[in-house]
CHARMM-style PDB file with segment names, atoms N, HN, CA, C and O in Angstrom:
ATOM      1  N   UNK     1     112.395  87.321 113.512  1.00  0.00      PROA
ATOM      2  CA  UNK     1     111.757  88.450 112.882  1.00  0.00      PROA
ATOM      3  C   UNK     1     110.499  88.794 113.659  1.00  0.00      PROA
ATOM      4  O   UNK     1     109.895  87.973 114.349  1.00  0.00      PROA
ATOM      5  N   UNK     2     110.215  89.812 113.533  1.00  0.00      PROA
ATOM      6  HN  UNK     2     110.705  90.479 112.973  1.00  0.00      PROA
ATOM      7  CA  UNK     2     109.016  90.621 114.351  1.00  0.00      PROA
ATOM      8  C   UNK     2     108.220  91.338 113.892  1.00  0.00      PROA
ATOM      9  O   UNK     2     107.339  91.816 114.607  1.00  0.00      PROA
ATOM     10  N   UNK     3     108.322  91.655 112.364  1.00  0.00      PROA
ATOM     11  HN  UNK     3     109.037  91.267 111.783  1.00  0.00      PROA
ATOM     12  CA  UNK     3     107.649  92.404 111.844  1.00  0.00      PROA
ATOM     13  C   UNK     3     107.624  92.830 110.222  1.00  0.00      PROA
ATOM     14  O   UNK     3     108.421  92.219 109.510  1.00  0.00      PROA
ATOM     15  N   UNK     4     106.979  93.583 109.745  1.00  0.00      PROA
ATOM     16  HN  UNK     4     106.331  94.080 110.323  1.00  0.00      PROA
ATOM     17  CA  UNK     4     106.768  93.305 108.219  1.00  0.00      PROA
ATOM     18  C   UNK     4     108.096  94.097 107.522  1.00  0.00      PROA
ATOM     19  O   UNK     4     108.414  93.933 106.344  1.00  0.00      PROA
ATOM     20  N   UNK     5     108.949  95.155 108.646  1.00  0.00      PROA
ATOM     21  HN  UNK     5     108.691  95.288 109.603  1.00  0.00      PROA
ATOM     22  CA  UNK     5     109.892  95.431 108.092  1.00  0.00      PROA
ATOM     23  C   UNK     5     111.241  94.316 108.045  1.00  0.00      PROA
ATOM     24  O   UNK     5     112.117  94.230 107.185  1.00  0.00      PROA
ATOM     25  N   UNK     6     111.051  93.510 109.301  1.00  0.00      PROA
ATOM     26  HN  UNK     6     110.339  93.580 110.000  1.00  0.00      PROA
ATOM     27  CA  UNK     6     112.200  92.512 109.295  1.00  0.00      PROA
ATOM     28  C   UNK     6     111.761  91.416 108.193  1.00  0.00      PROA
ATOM     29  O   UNK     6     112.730  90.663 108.090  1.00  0.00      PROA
ATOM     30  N   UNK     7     111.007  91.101 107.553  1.00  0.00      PROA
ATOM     31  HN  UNK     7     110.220  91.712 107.636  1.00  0.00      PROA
ATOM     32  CA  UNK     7     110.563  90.761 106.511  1.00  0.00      PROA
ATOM     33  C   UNK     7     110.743  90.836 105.127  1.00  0.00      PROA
ATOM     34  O   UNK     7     110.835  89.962 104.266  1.00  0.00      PROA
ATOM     35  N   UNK     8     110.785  92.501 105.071  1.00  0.00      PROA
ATOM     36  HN  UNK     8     110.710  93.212 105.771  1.00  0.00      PROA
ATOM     37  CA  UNK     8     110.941  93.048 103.423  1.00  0.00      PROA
ATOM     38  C   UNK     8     112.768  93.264 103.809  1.00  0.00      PROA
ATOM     39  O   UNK     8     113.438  93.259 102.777  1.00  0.00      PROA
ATOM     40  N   UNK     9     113.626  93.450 105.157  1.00  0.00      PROA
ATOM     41  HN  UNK     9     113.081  93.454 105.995  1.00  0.00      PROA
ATOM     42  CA  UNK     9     115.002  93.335 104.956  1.00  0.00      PROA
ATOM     43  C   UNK     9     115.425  91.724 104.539  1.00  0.00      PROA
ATOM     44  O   UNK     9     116.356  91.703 103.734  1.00  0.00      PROA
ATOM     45  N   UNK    10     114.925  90.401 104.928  1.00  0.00      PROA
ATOM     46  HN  UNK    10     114.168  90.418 105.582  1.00  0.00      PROA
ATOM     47  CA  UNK    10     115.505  89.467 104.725  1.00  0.00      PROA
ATOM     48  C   UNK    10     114.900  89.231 102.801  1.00  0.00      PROA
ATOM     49  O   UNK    10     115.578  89.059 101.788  1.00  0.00      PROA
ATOM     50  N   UNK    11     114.037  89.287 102.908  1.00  0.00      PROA
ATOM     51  HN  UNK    11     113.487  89.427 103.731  1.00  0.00      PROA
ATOM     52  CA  UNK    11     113.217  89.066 100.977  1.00  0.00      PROA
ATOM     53  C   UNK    11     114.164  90.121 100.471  1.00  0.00      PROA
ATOM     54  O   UNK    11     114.430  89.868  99.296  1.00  0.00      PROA
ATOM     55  N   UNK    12     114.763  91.180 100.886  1.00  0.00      PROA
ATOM     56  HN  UNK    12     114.546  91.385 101.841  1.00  0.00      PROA
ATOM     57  CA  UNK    12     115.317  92.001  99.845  1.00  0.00      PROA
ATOM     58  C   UNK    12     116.465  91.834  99.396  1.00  0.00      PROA
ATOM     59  O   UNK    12     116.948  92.167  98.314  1.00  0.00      PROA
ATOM     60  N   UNK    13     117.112  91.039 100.690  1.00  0.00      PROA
ATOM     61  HN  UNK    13     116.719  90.769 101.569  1.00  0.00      PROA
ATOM     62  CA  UNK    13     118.679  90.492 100.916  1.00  0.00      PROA
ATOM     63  C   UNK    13     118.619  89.424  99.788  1.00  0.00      PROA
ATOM     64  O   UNK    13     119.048  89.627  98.652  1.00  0.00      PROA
ATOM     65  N   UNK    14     117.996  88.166 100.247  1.00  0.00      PROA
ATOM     66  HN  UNK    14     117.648  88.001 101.170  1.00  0.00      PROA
ATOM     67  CA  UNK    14     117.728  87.386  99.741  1.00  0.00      PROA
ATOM     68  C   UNK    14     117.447  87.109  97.513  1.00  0.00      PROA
ATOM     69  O   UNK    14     117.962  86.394  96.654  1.00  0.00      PROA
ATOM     70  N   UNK    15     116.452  88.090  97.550  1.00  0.00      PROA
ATOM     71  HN  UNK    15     116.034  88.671  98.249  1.00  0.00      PROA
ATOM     72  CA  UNK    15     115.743  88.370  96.275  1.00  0.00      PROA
ATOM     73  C   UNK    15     117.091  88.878  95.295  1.00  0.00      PROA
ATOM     74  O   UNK    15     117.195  88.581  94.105  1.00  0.00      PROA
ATOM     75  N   UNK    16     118.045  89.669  96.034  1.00  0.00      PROA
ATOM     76  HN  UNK    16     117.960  89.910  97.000  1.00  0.00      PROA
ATOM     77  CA  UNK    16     119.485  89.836  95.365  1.00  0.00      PROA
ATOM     78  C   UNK    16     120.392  88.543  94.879  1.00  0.00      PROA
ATOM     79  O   UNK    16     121.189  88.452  93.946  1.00  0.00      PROA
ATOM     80  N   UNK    17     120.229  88.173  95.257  1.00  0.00      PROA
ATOM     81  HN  UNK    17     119.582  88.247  96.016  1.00  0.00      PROA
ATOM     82  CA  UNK    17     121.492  86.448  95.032  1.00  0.00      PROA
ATOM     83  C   UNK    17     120.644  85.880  93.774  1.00  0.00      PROA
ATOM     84  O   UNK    17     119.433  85.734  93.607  1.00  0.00      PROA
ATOM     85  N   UNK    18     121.876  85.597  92.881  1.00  0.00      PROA
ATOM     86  HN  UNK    18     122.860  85.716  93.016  1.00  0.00      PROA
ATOM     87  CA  UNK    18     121.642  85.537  91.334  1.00  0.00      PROA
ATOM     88  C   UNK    18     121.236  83.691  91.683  1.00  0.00      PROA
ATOM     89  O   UNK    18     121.734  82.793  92.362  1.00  0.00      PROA
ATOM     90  N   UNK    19     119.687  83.901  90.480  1.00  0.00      PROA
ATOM     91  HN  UNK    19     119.282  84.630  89.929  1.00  0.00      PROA
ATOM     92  CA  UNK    19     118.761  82.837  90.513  1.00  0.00      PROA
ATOM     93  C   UNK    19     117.276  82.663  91.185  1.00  0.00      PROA
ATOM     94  O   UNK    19     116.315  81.993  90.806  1.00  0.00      PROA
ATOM     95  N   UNK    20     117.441  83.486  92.285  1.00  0.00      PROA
ATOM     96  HN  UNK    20     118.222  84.029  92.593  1.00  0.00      PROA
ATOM     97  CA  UNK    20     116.188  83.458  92.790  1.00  0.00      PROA
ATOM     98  C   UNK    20     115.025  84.101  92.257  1.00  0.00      PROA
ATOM     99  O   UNK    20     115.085  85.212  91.731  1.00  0.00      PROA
ATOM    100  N   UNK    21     113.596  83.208  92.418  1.00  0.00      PROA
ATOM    101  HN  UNK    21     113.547  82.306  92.845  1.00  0.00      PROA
ATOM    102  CA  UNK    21     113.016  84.304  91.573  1.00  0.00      PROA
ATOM    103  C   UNK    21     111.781  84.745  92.662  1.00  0.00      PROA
ATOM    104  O   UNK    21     111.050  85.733  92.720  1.00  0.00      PROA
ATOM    105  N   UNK    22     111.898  83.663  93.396  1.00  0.00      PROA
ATOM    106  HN  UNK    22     112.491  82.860  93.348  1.00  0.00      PROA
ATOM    107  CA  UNK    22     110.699  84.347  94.259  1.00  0.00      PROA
ATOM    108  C   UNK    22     111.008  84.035  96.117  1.00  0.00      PROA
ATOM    109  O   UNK    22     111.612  83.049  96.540  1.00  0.00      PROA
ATOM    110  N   UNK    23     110.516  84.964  96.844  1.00  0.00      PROA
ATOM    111  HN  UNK    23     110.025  85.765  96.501  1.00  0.00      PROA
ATOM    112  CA  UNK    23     111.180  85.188  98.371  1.00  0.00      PROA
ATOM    113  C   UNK    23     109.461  84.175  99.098  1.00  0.00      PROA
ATOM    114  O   UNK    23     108.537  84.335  98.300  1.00  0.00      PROA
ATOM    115  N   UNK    24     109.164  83.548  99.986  1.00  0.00      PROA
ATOM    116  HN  UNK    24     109.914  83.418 100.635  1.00  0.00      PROA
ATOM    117  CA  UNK    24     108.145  83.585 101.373  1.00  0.00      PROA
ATOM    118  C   UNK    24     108.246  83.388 102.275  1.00  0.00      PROA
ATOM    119  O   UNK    24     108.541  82.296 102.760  1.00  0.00      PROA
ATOM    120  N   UNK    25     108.014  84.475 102.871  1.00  0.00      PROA
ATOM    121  HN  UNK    25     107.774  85.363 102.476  1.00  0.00      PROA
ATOM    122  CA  UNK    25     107.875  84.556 103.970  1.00  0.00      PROA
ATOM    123  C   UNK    25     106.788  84.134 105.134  1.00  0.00      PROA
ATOM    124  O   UNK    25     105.631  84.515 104.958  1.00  0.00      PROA
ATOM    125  N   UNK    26     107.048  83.487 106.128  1.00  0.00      PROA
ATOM    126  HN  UNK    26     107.988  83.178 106.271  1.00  0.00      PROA
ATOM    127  CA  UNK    26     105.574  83.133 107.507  1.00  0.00      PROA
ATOM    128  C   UNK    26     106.374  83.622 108.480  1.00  0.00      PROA
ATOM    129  O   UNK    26     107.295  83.081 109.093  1.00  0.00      PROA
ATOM    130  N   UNK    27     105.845  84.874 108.563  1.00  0.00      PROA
ATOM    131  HN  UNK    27     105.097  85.313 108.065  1.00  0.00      PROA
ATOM    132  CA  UNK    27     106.537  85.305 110.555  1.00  0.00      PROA
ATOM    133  C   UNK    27     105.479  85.111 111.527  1.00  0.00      PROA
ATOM    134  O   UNK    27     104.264  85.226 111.688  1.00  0.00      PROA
ATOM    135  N   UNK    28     106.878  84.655 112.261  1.00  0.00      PROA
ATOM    136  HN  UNK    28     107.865  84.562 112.130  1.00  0.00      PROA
ATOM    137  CA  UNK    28     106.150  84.261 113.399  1.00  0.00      PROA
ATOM    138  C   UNK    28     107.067  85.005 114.481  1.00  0.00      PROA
ATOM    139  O   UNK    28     108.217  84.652 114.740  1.00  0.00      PROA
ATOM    140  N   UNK    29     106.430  86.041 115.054  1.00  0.00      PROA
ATOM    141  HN  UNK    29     105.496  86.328 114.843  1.00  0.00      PROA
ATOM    142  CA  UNK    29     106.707  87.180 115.808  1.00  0.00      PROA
ATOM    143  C   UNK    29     106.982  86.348 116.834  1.00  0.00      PROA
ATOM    144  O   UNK    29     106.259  85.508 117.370  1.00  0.00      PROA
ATOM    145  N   UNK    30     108.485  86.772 117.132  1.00  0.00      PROA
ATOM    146  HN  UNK    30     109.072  87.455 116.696  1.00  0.00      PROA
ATOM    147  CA  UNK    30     108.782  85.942 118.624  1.00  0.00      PROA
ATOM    148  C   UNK    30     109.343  84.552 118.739  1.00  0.00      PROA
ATOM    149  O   UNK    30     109.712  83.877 119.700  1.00  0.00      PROA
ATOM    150  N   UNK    31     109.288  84.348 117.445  1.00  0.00      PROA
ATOM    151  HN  UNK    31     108.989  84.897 116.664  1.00  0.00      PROA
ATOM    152  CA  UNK    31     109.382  82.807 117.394  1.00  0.00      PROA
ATOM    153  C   UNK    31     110.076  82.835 116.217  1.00  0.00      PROA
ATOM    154  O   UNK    31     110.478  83.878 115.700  1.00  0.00      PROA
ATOM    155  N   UNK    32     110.335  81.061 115.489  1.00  0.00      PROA
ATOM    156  HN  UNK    32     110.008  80.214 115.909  1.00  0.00      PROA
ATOM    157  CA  UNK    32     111.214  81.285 114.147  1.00  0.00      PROA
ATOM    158  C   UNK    32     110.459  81.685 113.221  1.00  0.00      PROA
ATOM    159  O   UNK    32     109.273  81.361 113.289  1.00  0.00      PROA
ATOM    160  N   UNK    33     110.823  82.323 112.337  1.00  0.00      PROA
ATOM    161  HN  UNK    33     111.787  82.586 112.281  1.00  0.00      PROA
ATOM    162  CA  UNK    33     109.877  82.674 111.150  1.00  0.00      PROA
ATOM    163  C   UNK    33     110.755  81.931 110.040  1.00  0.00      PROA
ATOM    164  O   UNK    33     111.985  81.938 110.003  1.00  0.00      PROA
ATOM    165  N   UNK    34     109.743  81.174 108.980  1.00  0.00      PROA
ATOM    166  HN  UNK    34     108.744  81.169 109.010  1.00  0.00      PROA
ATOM    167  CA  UNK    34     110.006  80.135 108.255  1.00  0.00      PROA
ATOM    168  C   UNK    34     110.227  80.940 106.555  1.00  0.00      PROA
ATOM    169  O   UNK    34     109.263  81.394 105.940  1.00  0.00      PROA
ATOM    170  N   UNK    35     111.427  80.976 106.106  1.00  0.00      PROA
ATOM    171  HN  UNK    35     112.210  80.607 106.605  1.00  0.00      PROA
ATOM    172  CA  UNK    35     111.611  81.537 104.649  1.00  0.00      PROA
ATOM    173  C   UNK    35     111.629  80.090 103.529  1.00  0.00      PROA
ATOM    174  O   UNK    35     112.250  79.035 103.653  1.00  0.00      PROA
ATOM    175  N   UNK    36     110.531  80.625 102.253  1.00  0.00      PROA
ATOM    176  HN  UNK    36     110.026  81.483 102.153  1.00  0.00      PROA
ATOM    177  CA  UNK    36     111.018  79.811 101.616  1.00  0.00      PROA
ATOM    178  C   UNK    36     111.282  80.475  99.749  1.00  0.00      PROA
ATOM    179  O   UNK    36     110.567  81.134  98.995  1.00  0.00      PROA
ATOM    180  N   UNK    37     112.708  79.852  99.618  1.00  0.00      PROA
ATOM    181  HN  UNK    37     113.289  79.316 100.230  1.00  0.00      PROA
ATOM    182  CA  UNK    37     113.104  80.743  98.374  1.00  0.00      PROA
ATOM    183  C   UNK    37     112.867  79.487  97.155  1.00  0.00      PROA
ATOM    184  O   UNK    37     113.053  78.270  97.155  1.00  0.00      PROA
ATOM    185  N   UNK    38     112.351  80.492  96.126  1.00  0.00      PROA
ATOM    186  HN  UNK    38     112.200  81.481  96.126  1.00  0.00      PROA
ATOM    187  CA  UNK    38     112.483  79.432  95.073  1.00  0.00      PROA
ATOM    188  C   UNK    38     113.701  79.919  93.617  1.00  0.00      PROA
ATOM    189  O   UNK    38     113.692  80.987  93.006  1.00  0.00      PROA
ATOM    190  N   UNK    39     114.439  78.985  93.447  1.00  0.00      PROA
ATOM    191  HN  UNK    39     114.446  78.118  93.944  1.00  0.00      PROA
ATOM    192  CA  UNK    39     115.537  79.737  92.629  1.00  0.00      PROA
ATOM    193  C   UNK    39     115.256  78.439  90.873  1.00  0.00      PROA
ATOM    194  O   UNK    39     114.595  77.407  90.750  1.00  0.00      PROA
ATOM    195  N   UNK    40     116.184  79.266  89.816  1.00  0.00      PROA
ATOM    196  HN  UNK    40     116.721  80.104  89.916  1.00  0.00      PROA
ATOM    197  CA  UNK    40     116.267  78.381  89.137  1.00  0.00      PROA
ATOM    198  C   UNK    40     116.943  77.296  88.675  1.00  0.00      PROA
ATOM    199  O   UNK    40     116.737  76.395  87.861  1.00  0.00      PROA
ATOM    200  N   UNK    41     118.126  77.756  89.692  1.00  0.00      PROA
ATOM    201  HN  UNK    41     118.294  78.488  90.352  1.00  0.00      PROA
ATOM    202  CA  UNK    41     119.436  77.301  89.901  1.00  0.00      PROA
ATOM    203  C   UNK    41     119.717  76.895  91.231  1.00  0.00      PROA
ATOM    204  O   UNK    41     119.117  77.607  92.036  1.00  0.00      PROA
ATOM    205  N   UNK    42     120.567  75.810  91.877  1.00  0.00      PROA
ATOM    206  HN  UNK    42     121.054  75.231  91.224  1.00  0.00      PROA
ATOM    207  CA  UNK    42     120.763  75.756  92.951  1.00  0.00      PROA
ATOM    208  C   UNK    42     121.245  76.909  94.063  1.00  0.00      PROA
ATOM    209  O   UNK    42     122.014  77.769  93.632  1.00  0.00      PROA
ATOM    210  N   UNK    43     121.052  76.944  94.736  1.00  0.00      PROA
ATOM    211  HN  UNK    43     120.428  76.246  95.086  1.00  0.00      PROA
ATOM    212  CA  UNK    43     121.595  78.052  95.475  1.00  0.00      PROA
ATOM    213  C   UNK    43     123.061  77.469  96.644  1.00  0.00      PROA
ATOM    214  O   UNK    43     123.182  76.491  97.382  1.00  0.00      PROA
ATOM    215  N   UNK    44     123.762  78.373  96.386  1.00  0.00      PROA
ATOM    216  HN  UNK    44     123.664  79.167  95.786  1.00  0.00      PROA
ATOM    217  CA  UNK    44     124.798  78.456  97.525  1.00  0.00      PROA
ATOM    218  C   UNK    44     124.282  78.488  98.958  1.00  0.00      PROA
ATOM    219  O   UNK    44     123.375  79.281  99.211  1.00  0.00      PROA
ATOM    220  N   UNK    45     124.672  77.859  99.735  1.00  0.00      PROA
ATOM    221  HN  UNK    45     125.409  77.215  99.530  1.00  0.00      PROA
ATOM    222  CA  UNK    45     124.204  77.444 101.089  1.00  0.00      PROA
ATOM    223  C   UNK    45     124.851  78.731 101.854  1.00  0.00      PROA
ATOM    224  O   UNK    45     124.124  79.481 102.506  1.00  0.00      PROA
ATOM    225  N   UNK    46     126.174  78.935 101.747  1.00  0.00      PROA
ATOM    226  HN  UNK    46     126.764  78.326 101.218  1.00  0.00      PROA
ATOM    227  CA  UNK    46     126.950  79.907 102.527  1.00  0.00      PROA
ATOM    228  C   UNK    46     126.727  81.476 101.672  1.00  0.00      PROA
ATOM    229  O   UNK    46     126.725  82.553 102.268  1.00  0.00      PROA
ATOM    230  N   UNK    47     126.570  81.342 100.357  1.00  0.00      PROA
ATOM    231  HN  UNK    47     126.573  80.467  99.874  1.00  0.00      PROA
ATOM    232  CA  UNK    47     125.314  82.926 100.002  1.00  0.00      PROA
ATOM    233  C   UNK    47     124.224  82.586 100.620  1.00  0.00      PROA
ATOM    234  O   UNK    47     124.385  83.154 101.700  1.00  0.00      PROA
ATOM    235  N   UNK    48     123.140  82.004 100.684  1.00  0.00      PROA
ATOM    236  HN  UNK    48     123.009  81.543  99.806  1.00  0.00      PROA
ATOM    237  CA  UNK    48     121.940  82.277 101.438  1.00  0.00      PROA
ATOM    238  C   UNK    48     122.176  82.692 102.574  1.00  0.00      PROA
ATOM    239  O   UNK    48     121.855  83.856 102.810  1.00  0.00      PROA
ATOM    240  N   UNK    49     122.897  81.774 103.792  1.00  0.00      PROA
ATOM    241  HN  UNK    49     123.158  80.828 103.600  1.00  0.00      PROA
ATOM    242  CA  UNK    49     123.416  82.109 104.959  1.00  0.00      PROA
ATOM    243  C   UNK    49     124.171  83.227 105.580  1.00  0.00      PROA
ATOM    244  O   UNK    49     124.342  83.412 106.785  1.00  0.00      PROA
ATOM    245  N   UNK    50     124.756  84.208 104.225  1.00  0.00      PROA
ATOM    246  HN  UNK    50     124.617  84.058 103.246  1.00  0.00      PROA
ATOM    247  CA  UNK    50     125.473  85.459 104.151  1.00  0.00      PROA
ATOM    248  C   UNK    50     124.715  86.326 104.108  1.00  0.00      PROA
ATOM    249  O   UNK    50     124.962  87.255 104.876  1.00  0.00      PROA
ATOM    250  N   UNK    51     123.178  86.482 103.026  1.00  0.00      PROA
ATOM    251  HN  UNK    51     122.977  85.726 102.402  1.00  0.00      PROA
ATOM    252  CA  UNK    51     122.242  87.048 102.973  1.00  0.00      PROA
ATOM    253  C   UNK    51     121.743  87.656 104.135  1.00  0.00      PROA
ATOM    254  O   UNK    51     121.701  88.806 104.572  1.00  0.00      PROA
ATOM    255  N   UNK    52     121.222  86.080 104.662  1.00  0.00      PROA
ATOM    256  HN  UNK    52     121.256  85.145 104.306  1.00  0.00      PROA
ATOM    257  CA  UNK    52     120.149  86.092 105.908  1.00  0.00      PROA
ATOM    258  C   UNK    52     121.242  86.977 107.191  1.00  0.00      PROA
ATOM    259  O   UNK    52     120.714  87.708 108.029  1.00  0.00      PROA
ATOM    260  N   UNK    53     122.577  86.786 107.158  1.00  0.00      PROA
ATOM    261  HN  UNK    53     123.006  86.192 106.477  1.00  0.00      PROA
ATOM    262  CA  UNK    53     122.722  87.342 108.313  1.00  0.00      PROA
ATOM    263  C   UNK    53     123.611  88.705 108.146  1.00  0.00      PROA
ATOM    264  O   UNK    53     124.321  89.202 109.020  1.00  0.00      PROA
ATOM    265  N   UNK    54     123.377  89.267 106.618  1.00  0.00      PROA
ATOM    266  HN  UNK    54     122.800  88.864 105.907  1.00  0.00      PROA
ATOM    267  CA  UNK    54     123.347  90.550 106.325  1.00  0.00      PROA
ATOM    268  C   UNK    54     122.175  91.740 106.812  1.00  0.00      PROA
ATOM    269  O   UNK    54     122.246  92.914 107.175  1.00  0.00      PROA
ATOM    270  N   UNK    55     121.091  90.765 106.608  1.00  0.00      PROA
ATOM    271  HN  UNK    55     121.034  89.811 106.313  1.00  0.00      PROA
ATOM    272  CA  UNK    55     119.805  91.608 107.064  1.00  0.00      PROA
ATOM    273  C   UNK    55     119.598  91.754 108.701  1.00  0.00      PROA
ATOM    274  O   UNK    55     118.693  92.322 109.313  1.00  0.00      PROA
ATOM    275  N   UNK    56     120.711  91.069 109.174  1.00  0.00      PROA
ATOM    276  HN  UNK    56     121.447  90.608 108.677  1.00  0.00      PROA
ATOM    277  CA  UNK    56     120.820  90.929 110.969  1.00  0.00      PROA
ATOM    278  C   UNK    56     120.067  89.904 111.658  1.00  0.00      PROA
ATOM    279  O   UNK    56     119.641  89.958 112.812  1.00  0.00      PROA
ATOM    280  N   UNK    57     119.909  88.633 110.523  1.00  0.00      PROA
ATOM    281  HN  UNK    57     120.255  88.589 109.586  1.00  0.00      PROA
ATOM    282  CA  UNK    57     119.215  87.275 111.614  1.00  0.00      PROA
ATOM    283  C   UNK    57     119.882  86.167 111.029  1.00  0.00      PROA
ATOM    284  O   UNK    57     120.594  86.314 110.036  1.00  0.00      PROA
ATOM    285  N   UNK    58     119.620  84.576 111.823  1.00  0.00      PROA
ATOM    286  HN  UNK    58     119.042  84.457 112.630  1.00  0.00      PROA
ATOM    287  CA  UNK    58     120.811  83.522 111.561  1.00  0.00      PROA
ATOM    288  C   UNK    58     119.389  82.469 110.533  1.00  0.00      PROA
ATOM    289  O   UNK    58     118.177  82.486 110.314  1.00  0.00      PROA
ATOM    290  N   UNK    59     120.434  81.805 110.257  1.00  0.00      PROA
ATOM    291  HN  UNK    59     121.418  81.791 110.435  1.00  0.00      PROA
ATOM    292  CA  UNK    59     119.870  80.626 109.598  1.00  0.00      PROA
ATOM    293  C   UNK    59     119.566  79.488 110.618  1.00  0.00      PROA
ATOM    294  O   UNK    59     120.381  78.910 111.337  1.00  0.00      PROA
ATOM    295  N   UNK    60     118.280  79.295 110.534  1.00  0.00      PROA
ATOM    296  HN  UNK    60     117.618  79.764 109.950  1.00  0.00      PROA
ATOM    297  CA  UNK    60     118.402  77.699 111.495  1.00  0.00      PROA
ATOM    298  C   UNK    60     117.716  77.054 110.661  1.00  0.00      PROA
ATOM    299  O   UNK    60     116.626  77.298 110.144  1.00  0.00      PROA
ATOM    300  N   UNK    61     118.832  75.728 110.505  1.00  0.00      PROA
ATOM    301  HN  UNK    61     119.718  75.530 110.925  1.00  0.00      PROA
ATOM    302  CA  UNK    61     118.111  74.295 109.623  1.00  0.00      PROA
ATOM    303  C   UNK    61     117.112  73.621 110.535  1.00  0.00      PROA
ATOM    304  O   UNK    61     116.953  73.858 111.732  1.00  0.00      PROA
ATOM    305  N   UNK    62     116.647  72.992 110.000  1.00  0.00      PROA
ATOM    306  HN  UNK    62     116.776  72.799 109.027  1.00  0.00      PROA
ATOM    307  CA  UNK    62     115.622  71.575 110.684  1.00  0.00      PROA
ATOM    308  C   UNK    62     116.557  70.604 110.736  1.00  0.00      PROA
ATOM    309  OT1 UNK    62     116.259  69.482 111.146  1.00  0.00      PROA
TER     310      UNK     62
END
């Protein structure tokens, strides 16, 4: 991500998938930018991962 619009596309993607209640974002322009979702429910690994690369970027684990 690069910018505050690639930002509000992944939080918006994201903020859709039933449970979540809150999106954060740390970009780091150029580099990985670190999302962290908080849900109330577990989340689906392959919905999050569908999300993220709906908005046009990949998932990378640690």
């Amino acid at each position: 991500m690069t910018c505050s619009h690639c930002v509000a596309s992944v939080t918006e993607e994201l903020e859709a998938l039933d449970g979540v209640e809150a999106v954060r974002v740390e970009l780091n322009a150029g580099g990985t930018s670190k999302v962290t979702v908080s849900s109330a429910t577990p989340l689906d690994a392959d919905a999050v991962r569908a999300a993220i690369d709906e908005a046009g970027y990949s998932l990378v684990t640690a």
